[in-house]
C-alpha positions as CSV (number, residue, x, y, z in Angstrom):
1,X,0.0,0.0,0.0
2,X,1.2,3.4,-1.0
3,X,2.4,5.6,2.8
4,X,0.2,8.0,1.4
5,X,-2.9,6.7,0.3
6,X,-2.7,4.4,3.5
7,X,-2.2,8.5,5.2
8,X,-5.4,9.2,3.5
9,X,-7.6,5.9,4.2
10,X,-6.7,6.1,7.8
11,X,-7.8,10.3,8.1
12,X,-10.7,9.7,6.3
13,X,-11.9,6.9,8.9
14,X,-10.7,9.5,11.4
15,X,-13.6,12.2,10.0
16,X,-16.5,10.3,8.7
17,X,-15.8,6.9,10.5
18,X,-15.9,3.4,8.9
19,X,-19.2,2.7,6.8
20,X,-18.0,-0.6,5.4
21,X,-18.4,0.4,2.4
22,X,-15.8,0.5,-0.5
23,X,-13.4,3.3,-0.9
24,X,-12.5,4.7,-3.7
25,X,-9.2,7.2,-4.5
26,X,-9.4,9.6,-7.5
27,X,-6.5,11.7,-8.5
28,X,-6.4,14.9,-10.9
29,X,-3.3,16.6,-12.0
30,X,-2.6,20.3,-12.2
31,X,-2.2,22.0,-16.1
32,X,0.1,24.2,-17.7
33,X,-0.7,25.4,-21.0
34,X,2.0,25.6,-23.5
35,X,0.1,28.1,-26.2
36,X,-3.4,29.0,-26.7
37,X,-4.5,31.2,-23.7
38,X,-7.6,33.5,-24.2
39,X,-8.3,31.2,-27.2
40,X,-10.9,28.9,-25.8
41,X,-13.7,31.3,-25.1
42,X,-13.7,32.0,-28.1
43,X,-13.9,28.2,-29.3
44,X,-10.2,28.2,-30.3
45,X,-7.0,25.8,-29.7
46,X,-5.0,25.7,-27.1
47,X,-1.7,23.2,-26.7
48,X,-0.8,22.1,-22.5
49,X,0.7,19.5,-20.8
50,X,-0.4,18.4,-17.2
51,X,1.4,19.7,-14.3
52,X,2.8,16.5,-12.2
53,X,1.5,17.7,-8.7
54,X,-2.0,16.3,-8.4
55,X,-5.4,16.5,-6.1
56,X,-6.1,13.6,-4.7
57,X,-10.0,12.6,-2.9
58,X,-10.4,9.9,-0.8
59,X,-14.5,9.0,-1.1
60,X,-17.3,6.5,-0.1
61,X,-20.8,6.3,-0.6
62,X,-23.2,7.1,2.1
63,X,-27.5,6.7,2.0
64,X,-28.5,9.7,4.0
65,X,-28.9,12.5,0.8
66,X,-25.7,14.1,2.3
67,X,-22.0,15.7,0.8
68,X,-19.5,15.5,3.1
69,X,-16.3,17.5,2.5
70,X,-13.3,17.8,4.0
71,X,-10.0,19.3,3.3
72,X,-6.5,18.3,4.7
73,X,-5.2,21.3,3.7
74,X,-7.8,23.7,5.4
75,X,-8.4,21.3,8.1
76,X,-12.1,22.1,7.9
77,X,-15.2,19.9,7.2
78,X,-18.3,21.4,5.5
79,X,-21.5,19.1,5.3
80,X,-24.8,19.9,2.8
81,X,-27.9,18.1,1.4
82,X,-26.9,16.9,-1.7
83,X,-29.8,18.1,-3.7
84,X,-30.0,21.1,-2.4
85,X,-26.7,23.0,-3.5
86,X,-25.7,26.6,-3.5
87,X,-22.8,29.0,-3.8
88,X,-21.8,30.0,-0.3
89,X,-19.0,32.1,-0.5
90,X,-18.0,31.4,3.0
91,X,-17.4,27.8,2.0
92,X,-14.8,28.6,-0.2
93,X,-12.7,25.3,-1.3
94,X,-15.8,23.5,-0.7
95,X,-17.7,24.9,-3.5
96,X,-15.9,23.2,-5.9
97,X,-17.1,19.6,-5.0
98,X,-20.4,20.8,-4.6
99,X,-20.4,22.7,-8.0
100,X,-19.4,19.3,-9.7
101,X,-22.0,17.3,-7.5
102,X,-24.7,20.4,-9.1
103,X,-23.4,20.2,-12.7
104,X,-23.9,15.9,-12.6
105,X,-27.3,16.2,-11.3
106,X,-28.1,19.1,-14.0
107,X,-26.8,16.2,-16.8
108,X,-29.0,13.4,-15.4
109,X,-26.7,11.7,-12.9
110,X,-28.1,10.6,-9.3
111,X,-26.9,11.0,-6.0
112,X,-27.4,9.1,-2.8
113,X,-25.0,10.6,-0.8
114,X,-21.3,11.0,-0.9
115,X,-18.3,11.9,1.5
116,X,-15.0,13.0,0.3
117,X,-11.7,13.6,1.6
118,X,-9.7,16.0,-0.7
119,X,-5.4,16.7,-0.1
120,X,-4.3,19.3,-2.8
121,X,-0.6,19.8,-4.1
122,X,-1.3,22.0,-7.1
123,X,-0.4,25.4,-6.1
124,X,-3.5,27.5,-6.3
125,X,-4.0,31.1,-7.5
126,X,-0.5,30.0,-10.6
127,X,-2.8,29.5,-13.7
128,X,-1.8,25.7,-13.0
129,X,-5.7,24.0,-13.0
130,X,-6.0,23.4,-9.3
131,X,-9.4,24.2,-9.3
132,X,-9.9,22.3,-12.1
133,X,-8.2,19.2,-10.8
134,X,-10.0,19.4,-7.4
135,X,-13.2,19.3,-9.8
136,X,-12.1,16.9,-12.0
137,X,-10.7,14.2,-8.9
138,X,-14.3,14.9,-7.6
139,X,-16.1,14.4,-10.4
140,X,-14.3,10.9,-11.1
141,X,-14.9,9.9,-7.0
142,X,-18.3,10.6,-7.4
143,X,-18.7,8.8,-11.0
144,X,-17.1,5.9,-9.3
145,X,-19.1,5.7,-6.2
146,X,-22.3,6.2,-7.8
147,X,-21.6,3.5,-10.9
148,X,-21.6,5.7,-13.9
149,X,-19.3,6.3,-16.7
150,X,-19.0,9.7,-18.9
151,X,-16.9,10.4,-21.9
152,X,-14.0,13.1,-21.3
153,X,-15.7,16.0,-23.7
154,X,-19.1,15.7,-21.7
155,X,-17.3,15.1,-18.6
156,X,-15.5,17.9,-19.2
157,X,-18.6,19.9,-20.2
158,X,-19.6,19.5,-16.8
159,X,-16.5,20.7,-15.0
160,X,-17.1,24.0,-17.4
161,X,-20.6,24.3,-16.2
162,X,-19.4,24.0,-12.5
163,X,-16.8,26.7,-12.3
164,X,-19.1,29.1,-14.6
165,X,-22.5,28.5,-13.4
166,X,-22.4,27.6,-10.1
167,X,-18.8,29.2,-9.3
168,X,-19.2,32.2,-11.2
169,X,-15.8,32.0,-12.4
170,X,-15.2,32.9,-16.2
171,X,-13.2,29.9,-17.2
172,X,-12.8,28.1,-20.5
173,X,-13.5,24.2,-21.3
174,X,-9.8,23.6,-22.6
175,X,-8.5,23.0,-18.7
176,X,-11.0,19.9,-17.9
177,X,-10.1,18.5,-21.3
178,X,-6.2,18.6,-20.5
179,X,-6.5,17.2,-17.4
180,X,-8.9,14.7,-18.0
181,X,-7.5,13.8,-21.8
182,X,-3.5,14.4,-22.0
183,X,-1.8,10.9,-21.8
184,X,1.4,10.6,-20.1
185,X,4.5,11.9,-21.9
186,X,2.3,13.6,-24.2
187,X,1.2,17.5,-24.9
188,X,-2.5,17.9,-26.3
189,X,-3.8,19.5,-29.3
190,X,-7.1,20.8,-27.8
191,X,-10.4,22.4,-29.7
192,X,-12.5,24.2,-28.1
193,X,-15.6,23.8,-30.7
194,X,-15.3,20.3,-31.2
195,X,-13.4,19.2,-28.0
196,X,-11.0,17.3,-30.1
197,X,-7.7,16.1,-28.0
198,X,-4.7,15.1,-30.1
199,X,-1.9,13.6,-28.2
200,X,1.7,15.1,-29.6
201,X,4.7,12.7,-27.9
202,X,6.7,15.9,-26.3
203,X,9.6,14.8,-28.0
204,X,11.9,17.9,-28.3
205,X,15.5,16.0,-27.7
206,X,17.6,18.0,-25.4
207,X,14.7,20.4,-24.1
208,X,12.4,20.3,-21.3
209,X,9.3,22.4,-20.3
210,X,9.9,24.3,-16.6
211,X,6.7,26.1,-14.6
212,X,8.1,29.7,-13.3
213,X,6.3,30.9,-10.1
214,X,6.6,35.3,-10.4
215,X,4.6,34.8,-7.0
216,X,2.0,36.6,-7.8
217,X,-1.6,35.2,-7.0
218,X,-3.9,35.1,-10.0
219,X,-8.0,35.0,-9.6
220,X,-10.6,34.6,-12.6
221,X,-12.8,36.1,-9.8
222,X,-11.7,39.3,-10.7
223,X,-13.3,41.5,-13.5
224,X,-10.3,41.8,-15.8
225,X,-10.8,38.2,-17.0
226,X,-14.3,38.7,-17.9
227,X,-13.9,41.9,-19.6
228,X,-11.5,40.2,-21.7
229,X,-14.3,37.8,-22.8
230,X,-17.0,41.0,-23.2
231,X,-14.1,42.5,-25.9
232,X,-13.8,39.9,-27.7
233,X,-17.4,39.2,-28.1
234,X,-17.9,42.8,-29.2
235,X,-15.2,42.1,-31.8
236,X,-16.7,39.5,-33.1
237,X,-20.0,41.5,-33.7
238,X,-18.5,44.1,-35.5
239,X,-16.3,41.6,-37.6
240,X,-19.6,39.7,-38.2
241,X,-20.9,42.8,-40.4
242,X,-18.3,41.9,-42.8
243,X,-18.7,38.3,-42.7
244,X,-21.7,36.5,-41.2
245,X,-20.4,33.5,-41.2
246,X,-18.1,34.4,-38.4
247,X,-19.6,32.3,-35.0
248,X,-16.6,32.8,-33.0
249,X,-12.9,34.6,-33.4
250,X,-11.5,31.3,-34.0
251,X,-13.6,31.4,-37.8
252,X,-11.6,34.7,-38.6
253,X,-8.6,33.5,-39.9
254,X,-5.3,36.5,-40.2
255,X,-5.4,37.7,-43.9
256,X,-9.3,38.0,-43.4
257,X,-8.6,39.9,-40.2
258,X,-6.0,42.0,-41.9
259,X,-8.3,43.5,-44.2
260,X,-11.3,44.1,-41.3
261,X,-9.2,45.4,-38.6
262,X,-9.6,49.0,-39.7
263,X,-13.5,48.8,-38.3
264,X,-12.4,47.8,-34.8
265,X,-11.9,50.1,-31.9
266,X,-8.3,50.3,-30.8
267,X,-8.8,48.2,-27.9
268,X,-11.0,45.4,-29.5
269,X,-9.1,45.3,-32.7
270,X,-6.0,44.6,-30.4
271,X,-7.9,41.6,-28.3
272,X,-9.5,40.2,-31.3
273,X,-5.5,40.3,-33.2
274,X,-4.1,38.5,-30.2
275,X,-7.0,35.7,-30.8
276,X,-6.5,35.5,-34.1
277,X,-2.9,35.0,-34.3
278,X,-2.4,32.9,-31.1
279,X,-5.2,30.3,-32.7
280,X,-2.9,30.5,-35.5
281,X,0.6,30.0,-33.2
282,X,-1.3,27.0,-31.5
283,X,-1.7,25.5,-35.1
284,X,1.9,26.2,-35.9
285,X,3.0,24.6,-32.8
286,X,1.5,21.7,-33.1
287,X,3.3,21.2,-36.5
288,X,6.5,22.3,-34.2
289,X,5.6,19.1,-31.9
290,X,5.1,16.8,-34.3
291,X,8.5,18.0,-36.1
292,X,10.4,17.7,-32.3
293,X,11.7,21.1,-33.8
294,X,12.1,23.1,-30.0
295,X,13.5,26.3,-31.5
296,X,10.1,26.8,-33.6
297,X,8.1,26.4,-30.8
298,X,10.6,28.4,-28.1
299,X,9.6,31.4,-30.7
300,X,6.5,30.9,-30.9
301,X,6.1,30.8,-27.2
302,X,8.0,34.4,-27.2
303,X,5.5,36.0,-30.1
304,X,2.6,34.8,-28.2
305,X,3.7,36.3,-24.6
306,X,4.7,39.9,-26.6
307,X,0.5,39.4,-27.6
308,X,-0.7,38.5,-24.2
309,X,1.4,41.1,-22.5
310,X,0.9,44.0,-25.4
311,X,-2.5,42.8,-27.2
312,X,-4.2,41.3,-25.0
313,X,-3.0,42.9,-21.7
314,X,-3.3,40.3,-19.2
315,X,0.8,40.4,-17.9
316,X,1.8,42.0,-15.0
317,X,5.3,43.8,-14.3
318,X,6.6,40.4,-12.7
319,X,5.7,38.6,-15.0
320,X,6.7,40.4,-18.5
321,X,10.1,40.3,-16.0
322,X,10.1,36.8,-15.7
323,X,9.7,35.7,-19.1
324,X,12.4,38.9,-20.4
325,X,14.8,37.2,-17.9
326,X,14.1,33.6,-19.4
327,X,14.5,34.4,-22.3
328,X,17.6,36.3,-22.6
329,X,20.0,33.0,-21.0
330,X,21.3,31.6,-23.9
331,X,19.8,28.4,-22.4
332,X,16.1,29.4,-22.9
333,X,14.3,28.4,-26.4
334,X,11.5,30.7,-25.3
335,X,9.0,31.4,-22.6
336,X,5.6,33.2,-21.9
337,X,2.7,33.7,-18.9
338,X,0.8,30.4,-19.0
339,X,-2.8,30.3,-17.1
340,X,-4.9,33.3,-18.6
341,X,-2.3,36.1,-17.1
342,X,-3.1,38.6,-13.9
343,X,-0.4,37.1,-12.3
344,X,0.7,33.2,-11.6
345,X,3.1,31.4,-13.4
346,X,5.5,31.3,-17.1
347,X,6.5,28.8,-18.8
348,X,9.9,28.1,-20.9
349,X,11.2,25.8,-23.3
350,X,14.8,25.4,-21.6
351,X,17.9,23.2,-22.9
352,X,18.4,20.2,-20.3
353,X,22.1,20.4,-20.4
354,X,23.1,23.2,-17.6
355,X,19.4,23.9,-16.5
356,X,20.6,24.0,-12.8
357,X,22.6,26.7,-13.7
358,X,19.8,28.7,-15.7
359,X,17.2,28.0,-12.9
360,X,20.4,29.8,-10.5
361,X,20.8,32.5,-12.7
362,X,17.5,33.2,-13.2
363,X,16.5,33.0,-9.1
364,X,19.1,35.3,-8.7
365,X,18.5,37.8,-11.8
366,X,14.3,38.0,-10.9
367,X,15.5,38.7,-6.9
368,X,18.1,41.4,-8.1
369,X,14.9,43.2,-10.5
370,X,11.7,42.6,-8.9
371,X,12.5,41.4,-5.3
372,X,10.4,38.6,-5.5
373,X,11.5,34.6,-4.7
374,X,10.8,32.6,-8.1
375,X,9.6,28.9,-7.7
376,X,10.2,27.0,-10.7
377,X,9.7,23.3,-11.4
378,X,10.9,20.6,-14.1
379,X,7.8,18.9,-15.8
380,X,7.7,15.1,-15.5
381,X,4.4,14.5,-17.9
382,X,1.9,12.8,-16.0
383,X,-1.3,11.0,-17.5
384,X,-4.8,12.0,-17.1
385,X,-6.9,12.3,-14.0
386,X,-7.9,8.4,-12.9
387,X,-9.4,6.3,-10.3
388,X,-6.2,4.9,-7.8
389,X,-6.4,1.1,-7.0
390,X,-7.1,1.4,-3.3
């Protein structure tokens, strides 16, 4: 038996007691997204990885019409009736379960009762999914206890509806698919329209991917995120008058948007250019992938954090440090903001011979400019979120 699932068996016994009944163990890995941020509201691609710390949830059935929830990490238990669910703002982590247990009732599924015990390791507020891997690890405990099955896309439907529905929070559908879809080792090719997922071996020989902290907490709770998403709508309404066909940013491809720019406001023509051409990097990248070509993709990640930080202006001074730093060691391919922006994390493409060194340099380099302790990690590509033989 794993030390720490055995950990997690023996708490849970500790809060709900022993029922009798069969445990089950979920886990859900954090995501980082590679390319393709901003895209997916607007039905675009994107291109991520998963991130190799995880959620795990501890769960068991129970009879009574009751959620249980409790969190190691906040050492606090919050109990509801199942079928009765609201937001409560004071219940803070434990909205999350209950938004998924809302969102599976809303698509048909039934609920007797459930308890779960939940341990999170994906930092939260650094654009790396933990919200959307405590979902998606509750979602698959409560599949699991309650019998039934659901494929990824309407799965991850679900996990969408959850975080923008019941959570209020402006999220896209291209996290729920990476977790839930990316197979180990791999990158995904996701599509927001059709929820396609197309696994690309991260094969880039001598290069590996590394998560950069800046520090900075991030929240999609915060209007910035959701004006984003009113912009490009109203882009997209004004582009429509020159071609209806146009249902989303993702239809208008970059010569077309060339010659319609000139009937945008500044400010929308600037978030609907970022769309356009990052749906259009994300395409280009995935040809970079498939190629194992790593200095193609380094630049592409560079071009698409000059948008995000310029275009769509969703950087913050740490950031647009953090990723200027990266990528001026000789040892970086490339780097951007990964997660949506407004603070949290960067990503780089870095060569894996001397990357102790570069991680050194760049510590040391963000400390001297910002002031600010940098966190970074080396990814070790983990497979989807799953169900843990316990």
């Amino acid at each position: 038996m794993d030390p720490k699932l055995e950990r997690l068996k023996q708490r849970f016994f500790q809060i709900f007691g022993d029922q009798g009944r069969h445990l089950t163990v979920t886990r859900a890995p954090g995501k980082v997204n590679l390319l393709g941020d901003h895209t997916d509201y607007n039905e675009g691609y994107g291109l991520a990885v998963n991130f190799p710390l995880e959620v795990t949830v501890v769960s068991q059935r129970r009879s009574d019409g009751m959620l249980g929830m409790y969190s190691c990490d906040a050492e606090e238990r919050i109990q509801v009736p199942a079928h009765n669910l609201r937001y409560v703002a004071g219940d803070g982590w434990a909205n999350y379960p209950k938004g998924v247990v809302w969102s599976l009732q809303n698509a048909g599924q039934k609920f007797e009762g459930l308890n779960l015990l939940i341990e999170g390791r994906v930092p939260q507020g650094a654009g790396l999914g933990s919200s959307t891997a405590l979902a998606a690890a509750s979602a698959l405990a409560a599949a699991s206890v309650e019998g039934f099955k659901m494929e990824v896309p309407d799965l991850a439907r679900c996990l969408r509806n959850a975080e923008n529905q019941f959570m209020g929070m402006h999220s896209g559908i291209l996290d729920p698919l990476c977790v839930l879809g990316a197979g180990q080792g791999n990158a995904v090719f996701l599509d927001a329209r059709t929820l396609e997922v197309e696994q690309l071996p991260l094969a880039l020989d001598g290069a590996l991917v590394v998560v950069l902290d800046s520090g900075v907490a991030r929240s999609l709770k915060t209007g910035d995120y959701a004006k984003r998403q009113e912009e490009c709508r109203e882009a997209l309404r004004l582009l429509k008058t020159r071609n209806e066909a146009y249902q989303s940013l993702r239809d208008v491809k970059v010569l077309a948007f060339e010659r319609h720019k000139r009937i945008l406001p500044p400010v929308l023509a600037a978030r609907a250019e970022h769309v356009v051409y990052e749906n259009d990097r994300v395409l280009k990248a995935r040809e970079a992938l498939q190629a194992g070509d790593a200095a193609a993709l380094g630049d592409l990640m560079n071009r698409s954090h000059r948008s995000l930080s310029r275009l769509m202006r969703c950087s913050t001074e740490e950031l647009d440090a953090l990723v200027a730093l990266a990528g001026a060691d000789p040892a970086c391919f490339g780097a951007r903001l990964t997660g949506g922006g407004f603070g949290g994390c960067a990503v780089a493409l870095v060569r894996e011979e001397g990357l102790d060194d570069f991680l050194d340099r760049l510590k040391r380099s963000y400390w001297q400019k910002i002031g600010g302790k940098m966190k970074s990690w080396v990814l070790d590509l983990v497979g989807p979120a799953s169900e843990i033989e316990a």
